[in-house]
BALOBA-1460 file (C-alpha; in Angstrom, 3 decimals):
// residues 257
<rec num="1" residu="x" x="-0.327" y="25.960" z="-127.718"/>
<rec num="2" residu="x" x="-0.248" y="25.406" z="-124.304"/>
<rec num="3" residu="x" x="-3.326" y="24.409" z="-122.455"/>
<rec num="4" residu="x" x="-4.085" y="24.660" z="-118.695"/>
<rec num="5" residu="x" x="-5.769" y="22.537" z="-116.388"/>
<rec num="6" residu="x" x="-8.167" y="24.256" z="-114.285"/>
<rec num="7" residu="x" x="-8.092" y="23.645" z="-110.596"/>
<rec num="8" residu="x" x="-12.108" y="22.923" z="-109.471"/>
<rec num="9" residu="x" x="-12.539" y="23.907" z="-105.845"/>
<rec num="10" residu="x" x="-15.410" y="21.869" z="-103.999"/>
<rec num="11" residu="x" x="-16.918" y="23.420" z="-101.460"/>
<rec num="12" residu="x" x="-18.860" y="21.382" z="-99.231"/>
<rec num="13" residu="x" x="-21.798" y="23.517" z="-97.383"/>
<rec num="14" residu="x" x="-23.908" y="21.894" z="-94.537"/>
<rec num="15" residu="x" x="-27.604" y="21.412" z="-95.193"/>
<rec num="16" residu="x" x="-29.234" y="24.147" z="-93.135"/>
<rec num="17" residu="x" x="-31.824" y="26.891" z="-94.205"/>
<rec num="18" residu="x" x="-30.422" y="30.063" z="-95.352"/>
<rec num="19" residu="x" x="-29.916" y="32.661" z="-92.555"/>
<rec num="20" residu="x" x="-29.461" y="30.200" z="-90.013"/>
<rec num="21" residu="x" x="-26.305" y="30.503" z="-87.212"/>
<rec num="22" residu="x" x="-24.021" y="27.813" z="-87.168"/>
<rec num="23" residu="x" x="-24.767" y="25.429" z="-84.199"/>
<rec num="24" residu="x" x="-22.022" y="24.632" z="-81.244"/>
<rec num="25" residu="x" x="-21.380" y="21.820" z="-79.938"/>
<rec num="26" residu="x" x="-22.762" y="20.995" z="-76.181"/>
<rec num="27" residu="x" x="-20.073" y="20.695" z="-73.454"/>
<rec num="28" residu="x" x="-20.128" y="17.746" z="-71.078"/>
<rec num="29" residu="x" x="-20.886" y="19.431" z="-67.979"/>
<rec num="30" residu="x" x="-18.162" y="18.299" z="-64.873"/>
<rec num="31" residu="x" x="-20.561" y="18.905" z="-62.101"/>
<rec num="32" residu="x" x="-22.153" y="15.357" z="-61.475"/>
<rec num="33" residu="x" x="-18.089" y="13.888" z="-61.317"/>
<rec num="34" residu="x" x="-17.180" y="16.260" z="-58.484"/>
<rec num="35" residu="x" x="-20.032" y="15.222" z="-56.593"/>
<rec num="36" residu="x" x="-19.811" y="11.451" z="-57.113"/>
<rec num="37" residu="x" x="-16.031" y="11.895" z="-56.158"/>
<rec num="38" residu="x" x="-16.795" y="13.719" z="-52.765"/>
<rec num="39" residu="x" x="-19.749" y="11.529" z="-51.707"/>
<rec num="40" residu="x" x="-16.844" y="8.511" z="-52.140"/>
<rec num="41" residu="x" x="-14.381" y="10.526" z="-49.979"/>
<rec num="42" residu="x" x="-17.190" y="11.624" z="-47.130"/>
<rec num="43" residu="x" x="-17.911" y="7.322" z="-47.314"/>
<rec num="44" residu="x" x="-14.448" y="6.234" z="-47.233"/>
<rec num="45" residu="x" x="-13.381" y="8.373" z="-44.584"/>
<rec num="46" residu="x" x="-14.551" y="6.138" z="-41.633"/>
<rec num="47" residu="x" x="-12.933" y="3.574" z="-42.515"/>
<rec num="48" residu="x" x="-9.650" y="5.334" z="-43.198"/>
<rec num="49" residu="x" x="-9.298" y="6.367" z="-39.842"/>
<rec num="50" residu="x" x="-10.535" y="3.255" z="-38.526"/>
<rec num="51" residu="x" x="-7.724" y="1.734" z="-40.646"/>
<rec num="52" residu="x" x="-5.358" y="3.993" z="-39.125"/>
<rec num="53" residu="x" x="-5.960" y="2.991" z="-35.913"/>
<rec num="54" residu="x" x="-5.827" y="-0.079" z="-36.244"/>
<rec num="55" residu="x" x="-2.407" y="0.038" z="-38.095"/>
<rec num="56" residu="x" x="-1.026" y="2.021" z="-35.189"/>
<rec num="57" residu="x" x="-1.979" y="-0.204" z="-32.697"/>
<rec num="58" residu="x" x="-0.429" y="-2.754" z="-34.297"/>
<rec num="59" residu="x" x="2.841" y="-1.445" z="-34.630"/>
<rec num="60" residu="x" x="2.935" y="0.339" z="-31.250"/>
<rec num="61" residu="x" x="1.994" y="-3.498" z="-29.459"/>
<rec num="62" residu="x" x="4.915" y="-4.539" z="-26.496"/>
<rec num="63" residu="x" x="5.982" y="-0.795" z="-26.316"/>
<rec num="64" residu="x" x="5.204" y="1.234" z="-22.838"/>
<rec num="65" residu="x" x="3.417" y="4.302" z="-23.191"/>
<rec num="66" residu="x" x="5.842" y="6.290" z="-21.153"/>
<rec num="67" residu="x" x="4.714" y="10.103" z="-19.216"/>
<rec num="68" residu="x" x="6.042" y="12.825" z="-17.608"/>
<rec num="69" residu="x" x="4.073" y="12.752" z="-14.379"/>
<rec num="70" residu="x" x="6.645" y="15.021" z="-12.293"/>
<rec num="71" residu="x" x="7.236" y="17.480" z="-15.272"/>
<rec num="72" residu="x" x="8.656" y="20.776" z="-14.290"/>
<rec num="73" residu="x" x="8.652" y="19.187" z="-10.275"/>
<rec num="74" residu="x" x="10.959" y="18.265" z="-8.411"/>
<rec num="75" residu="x" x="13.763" y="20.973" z="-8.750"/>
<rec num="76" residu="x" x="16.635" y="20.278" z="-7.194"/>
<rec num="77" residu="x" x="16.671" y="16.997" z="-8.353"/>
<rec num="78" residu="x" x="18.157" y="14.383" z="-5.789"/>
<rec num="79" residu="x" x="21.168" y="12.755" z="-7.912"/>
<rec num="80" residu="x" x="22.677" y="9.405" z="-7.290"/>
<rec num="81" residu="x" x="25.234" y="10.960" z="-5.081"/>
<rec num="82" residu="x" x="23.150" y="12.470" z="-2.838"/>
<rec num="83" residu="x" x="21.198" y="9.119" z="-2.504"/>
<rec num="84" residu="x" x="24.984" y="7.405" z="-1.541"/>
<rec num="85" residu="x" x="25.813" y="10.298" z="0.571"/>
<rec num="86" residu="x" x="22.391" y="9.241" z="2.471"/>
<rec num="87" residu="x" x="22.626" y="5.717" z="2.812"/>
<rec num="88" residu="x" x="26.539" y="6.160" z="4.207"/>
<rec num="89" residu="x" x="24.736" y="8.940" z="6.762"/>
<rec num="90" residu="x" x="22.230" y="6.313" z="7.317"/>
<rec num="91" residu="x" x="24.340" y="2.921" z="8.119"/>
<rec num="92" residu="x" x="26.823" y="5.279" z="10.639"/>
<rec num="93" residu="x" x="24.048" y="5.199" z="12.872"/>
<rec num="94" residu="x" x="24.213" y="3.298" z="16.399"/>
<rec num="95" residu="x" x="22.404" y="-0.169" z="15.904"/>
<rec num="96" residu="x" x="22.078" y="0.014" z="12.534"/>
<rec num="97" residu="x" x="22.771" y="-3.870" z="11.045"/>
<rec num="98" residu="x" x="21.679" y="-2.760" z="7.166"/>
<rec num="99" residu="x" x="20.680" y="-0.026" z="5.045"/>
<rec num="100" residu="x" x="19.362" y="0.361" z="1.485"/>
<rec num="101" residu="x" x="18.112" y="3.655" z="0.134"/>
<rec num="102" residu="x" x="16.328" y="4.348" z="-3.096"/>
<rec num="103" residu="x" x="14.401" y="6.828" z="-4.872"/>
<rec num="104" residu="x" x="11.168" y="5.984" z="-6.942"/>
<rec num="105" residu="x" x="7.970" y="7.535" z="-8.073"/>
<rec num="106" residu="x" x="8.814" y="10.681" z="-6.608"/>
<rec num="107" residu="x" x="9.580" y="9.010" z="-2.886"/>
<rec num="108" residu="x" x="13.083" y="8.549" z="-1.261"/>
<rec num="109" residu="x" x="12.794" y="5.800" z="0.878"/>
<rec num="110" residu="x" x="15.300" y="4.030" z="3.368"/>
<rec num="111" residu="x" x="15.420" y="0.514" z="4.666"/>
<rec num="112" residu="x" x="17.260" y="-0.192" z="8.189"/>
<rec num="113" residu="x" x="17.476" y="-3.521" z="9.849"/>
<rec num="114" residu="x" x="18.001" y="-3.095" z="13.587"/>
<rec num="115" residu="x" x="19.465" y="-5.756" z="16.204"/>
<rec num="116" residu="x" x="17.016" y="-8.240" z="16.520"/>
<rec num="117" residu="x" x="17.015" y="-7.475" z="20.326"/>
<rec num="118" residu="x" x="15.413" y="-4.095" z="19.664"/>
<rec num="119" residu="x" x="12.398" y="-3.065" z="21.004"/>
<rec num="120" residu="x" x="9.318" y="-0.231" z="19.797"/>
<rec num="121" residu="x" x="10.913" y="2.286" z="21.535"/>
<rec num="122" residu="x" x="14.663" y="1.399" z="20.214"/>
<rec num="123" residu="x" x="13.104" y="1.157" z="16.638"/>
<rec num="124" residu="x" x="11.299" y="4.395" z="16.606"/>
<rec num="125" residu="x" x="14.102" y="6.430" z="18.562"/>
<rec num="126" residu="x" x="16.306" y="4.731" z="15.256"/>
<rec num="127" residu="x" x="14.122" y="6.186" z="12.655"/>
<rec num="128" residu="x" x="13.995" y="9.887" z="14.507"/>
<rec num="129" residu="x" x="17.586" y="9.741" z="14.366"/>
<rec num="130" residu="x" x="17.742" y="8.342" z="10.699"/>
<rec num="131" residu="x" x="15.636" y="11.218" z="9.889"/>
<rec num="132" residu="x" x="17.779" y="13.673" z="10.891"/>
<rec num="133" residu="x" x="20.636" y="12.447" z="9.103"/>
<rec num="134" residu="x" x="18.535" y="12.278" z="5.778"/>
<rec num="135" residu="x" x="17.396" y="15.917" z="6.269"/>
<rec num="136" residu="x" x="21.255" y="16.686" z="7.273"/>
<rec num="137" residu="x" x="22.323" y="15.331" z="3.763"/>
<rec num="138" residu="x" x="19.105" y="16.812" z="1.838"/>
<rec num="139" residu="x" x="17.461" y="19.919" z="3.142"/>
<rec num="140" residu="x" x="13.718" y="19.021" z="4.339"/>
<rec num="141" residu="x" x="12.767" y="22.783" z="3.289"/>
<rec num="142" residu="x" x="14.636" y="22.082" z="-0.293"/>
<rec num="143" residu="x" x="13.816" y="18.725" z="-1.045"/>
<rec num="144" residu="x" x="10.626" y="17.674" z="0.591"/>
<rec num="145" residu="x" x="8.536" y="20.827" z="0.888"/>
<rec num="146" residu="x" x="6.472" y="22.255" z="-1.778"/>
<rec num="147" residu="x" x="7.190" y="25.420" z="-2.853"/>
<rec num="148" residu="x" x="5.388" y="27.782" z="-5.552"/>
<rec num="149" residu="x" x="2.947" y="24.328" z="-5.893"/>
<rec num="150" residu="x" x="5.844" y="22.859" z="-7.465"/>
<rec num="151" residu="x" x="5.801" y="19.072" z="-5.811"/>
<rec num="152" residu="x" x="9.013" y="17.997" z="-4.418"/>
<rec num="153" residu="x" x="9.981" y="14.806" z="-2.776"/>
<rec num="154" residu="x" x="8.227" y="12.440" z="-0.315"/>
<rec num="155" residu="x" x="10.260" y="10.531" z="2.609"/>
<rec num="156" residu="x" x="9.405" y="7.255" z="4.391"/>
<rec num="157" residu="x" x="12.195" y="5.538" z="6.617"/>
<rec num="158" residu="x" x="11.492" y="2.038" z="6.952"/>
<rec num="159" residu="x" x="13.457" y="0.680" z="10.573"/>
<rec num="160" residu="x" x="12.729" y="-3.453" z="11.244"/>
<rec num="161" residu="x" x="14.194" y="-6.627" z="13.081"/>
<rec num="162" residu="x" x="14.515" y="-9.964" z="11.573"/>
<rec num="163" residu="x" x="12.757" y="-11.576" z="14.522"/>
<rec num="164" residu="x" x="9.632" y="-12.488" z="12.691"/>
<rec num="165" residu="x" x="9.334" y="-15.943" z="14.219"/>
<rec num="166" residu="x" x="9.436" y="-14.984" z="17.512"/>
<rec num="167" residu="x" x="5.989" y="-14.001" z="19.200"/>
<rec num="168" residu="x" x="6.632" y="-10.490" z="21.058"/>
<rec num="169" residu="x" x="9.783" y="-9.309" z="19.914"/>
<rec num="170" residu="x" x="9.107" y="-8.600" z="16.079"/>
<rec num="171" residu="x" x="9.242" y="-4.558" z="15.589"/>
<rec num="172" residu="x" x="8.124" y="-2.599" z="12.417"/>
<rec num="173" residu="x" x="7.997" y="1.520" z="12.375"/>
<rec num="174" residu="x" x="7.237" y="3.461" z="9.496"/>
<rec num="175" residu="x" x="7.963" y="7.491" z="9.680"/>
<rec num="176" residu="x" x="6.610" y="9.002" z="6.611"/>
<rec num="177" residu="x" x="6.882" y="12.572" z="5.988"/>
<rec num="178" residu="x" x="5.273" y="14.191" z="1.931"/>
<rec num="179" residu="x" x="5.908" y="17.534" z="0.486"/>
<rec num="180" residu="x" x="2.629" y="18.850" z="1.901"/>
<rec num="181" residu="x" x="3.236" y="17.914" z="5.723"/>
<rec num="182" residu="x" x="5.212" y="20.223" z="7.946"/>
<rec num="183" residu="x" x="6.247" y="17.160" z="10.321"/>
<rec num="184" residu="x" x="6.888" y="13.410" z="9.591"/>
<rec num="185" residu="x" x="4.288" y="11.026" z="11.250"/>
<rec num="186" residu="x" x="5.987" y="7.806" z="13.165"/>
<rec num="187" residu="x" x="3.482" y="4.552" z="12.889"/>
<rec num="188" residu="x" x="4.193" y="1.222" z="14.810"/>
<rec num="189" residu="x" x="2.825" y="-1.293" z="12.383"/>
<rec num="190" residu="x" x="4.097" y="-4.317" z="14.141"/>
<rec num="191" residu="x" x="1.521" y="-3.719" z="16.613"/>
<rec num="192" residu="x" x="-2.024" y="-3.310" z="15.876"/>
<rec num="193" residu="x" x="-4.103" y="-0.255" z="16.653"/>
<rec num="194" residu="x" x="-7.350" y="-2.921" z="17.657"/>
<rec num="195" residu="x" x="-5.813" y="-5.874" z="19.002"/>
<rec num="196" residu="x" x="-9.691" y="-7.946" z="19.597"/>
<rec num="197" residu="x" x="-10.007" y="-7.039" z="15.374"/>
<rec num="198" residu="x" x="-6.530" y="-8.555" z="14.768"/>
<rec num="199" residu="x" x="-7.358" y="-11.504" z="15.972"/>
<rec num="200" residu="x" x="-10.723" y="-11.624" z="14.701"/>
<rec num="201" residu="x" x="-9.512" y="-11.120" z="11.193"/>
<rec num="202" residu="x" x="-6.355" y="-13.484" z="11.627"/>
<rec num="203" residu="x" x="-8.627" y="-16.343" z="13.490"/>
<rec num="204" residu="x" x="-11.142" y="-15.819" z="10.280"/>
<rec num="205" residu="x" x="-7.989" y="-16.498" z="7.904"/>
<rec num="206" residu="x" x="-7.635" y="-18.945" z="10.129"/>
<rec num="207" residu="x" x="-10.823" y="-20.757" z="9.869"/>
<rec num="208" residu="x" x="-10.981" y="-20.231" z="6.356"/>
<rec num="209" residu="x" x="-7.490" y="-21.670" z="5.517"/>
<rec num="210" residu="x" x="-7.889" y="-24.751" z="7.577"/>
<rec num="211" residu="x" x="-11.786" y="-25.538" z="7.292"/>
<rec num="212" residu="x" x="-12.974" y="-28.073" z="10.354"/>
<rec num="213" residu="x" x="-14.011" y="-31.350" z="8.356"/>
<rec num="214" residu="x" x="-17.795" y="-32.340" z="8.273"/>
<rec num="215" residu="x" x="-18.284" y="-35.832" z="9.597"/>
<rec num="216" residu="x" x="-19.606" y="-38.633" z="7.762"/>
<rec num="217" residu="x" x="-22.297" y="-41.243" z="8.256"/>
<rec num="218" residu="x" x="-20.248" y="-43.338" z="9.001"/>
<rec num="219" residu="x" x="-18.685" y="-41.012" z="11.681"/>
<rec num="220" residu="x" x="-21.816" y="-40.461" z="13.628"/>
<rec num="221" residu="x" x="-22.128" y="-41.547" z="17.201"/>
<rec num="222" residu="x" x="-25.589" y="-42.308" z="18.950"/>
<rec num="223" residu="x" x="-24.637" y="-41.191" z="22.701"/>
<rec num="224" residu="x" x="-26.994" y="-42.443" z="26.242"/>
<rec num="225" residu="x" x="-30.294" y="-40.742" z="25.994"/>
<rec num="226" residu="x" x="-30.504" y="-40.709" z="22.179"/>
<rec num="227" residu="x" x="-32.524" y="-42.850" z="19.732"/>
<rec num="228" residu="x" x="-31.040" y="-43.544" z="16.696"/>
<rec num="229" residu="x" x="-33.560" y="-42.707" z="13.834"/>
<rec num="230" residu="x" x="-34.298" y="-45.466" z="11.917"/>
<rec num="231" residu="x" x="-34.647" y="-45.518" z="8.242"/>
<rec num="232" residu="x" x="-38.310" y="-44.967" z="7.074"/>
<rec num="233" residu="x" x="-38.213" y="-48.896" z="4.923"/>
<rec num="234" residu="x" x="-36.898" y="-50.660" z="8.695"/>
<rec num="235" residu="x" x="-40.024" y="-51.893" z="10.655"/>
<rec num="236" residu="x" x="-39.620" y="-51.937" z="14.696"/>
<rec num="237" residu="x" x="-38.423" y="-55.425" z="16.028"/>
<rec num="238" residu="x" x="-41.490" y="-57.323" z="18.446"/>
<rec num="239" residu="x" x="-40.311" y="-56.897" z="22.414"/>
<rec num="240" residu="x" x="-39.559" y="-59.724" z="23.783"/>
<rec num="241" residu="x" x="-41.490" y="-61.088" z="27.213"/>
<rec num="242" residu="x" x="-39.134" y="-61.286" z="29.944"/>
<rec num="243" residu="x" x="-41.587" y="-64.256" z="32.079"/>
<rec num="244" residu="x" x="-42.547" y="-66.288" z="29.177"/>
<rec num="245" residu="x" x="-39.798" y="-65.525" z="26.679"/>
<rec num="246" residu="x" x="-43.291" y="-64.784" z="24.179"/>
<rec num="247" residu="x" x="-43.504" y="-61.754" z="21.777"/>
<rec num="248" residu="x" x="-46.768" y="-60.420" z="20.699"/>
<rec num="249" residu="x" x="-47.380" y="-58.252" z="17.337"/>
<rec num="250" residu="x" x="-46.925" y="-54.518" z="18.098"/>
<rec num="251" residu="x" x="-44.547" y="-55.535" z="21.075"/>
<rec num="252" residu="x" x="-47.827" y="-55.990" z="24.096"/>
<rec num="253" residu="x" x="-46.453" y="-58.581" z="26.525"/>
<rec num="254" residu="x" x="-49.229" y="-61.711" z="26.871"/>
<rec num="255" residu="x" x="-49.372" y="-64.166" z="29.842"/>
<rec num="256" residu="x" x="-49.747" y="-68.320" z="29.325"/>
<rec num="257" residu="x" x="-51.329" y="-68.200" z="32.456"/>
């Protein structure tokens, strides 16, 4: 006879009144994490770009800052050979000892040492004619005139002697001519416009240089006419009587007689 083993289920029910819903189970709500996060970003950020300054700084310390400041100017440009082509132009001129030409910041400017035996007149009739062999080389209405406010070139010739020691016979002339002028403007700056201010100014330097020394105590003369001061501690010394050779308190002269 076989027998069989009946298989007992257990049920497990949870203790809650009959006709009741099951309960669910309350979600965490996310809300107060999102906020505690962005409050710590908004704090943070401050110092993160404080940070990145100060990082950037760092690494960019000992290099220029370099610019553009004639962007979209100065078309033509003057080239290297145009600046030789000058300065050859430039040292074929009568009396002209040395020349140097360069071109910075926009300005082409030429150097010319004259004879030393040149006067005003030689040096500016030397930078007239070393302006017209600049502009023969580079076209003044091309290269140093603006056009559509586009800014093009500025010129200054530069036309000395070496005779700096020498009292009258130093010359210095300066002809200058920008983009916006229509003619170039010749200055004599070896001589000055107010000579009475010139010297004014150098006999200040002068003075201030080479300061007269105060003299001392012990320096001080007393000359005829003048009474030496005495110090305020020295009593006067009694006069002495010239018949009987007698001094008196307070200096009064008194007769044996």
């Amino acid at each position: 006879m076989a027998t069989s083993k009946s298989k007992t289920t257990k049920t497990t029910h949870s203790a809650r009144p009959a006709g009741t819903a099951p309960r669910k189970r309350k979600k965490t709500s996310g809300k107060p994490t999102v906020v505690f996060w962005a409050a710590l970003v908004l704090f943070l950020i401050p110092f993160l770009v404080l940070g990145y300054f100060i990082v950037s700084a760092a690494l960019d310390t000992g290099k220029p800052v370099l610019g553009e400041r004639y962007k979209d100017d100065h078309d033509p440009a003057i080239t290297k050979s145009d600046i030789s082509s000058v300065e050859s132009a430039v040292k074929g001129i009568s009396g002209v000892e040395k020349a140097d030409v360069n071109l910075a910041t926009g300005t082409l400017r030429v150097y010319a040492d004259i004879s030393d035996s040149a006067n005003a007149e030689t040096a500016q009739s030397t930078a007239n004619q070393i302006f017209s062999a600049v502009t023969s080389v580079l076209s003044q209405g091309t290269y140093f005139t603006q056009n559509n406010g586009m800014k093009m070139y500025d010129l200054e010739i530069h036309v000395y002697n070496q005779n700096k020691d020498e009292e009258n016979n130093f010359v210095y002339v300066i002809e200058t001519l920008t983009s916006s002028m229509e003619q170039p403007v010749v200055q004599l700056v070896s001589e000055p416009i107010d000579a009475e201010l010139a010297e004014n100014l150098r006999q200040a330097v002068e003075n201030r240089n080479n300061p007269t020394p105060t003299p001392s105590a012990d320096e001080l003369t007393v000359s005829d006419g003048d009474v030496e001061a005495l110090p305020d501690d020295t009593e006067p010394q009694p006069e002495q009587s010239a018949e009987t050779g007698e001094t008196t308190e307070g200096g009064t002269e008194t007769n044996a007689g």
